[in-house]
C-alpha positions as MATLAB code, in Angstrom:
seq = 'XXXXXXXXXXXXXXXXXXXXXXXXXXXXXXXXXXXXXXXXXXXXXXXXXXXXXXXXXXXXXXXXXXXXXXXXXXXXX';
ca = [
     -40.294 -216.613  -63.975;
     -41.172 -217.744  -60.520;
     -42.264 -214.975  -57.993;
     -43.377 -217.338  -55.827;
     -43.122 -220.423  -53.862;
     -44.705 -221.279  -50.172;
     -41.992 -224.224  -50.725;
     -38.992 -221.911  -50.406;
     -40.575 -220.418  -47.604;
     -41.311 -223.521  -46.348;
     -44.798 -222.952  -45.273;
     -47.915 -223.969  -46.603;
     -50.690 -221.845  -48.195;
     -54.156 -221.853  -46.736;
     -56.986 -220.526  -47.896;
     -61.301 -220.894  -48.502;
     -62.268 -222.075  -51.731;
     -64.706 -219.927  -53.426;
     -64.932 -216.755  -51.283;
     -62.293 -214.649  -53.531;
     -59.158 -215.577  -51.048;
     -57.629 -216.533  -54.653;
     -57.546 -216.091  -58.204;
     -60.505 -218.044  -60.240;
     -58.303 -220.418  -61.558;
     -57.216 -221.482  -58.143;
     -60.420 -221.789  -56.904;
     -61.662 -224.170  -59.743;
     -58.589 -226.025  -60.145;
     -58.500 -226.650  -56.219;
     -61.980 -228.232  -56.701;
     -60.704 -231.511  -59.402;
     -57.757 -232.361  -56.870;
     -57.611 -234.668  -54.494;
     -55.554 -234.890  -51.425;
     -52.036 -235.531  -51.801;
     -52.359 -234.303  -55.632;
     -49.971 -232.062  -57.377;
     -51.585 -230.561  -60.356;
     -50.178 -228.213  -63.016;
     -52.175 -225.556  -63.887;
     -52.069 -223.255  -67.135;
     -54.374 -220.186  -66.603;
     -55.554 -217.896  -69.234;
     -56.082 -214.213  -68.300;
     -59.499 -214.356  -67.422;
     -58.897 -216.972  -64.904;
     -55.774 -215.038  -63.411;
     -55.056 -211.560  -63.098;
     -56.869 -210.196  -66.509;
     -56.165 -206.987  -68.227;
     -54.907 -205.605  -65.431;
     -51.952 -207.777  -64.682;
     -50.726 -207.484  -60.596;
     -48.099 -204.635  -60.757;
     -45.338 -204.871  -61.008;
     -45.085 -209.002  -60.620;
     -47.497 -210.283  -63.187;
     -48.195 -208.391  -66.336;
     -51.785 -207.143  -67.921;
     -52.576 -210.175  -69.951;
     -50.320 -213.054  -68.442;
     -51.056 -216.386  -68.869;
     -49.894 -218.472  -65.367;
     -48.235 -221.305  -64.703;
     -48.549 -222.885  -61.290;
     -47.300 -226.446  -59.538;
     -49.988 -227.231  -56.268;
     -49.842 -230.049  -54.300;
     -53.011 -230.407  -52.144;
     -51.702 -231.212  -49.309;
     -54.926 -231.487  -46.870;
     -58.213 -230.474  -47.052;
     -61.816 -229.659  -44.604;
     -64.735 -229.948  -45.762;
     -67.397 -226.804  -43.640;
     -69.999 -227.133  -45.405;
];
């Protein structure tokens, strides 16, 4: 099931890696890409939404599926 898709919306997704913008397994798969990457990810529960699912989108348990391209990067530190 997709539920969604910054493609169809045709706008990109931004956000800061490690400061809880995103679930975990965003933030760590973000981290092994490089730029211009698109990575498939498979995320367990823990690394998702967890026992508590995202009502009424994603349910208590769910493992995720997600296709990111990296499109750019900045580096703050």
């Amino acid at each position: 099931m997709l539920f969604d898709s910054s493609r169809e919306r045709g706008r990109t997704f931004e956000f800061k890696v490690g400061v809880g913008q995103v679930i975990r397994g965003w933030d760590e798969g973000i981290k092994k890409m490089s730029k211009g990457q698109i990575a498939r990810l498979e995320l367990p529960p823990s690394y998702g939404y967890g026992e508590h699912g995202y009502p009424p989108i994603i349910p208590p348990h769910a493992t995720l599926y997600y296709e990111i391209e990296l499109l750019t990067f900045c580096n703050t530190t």
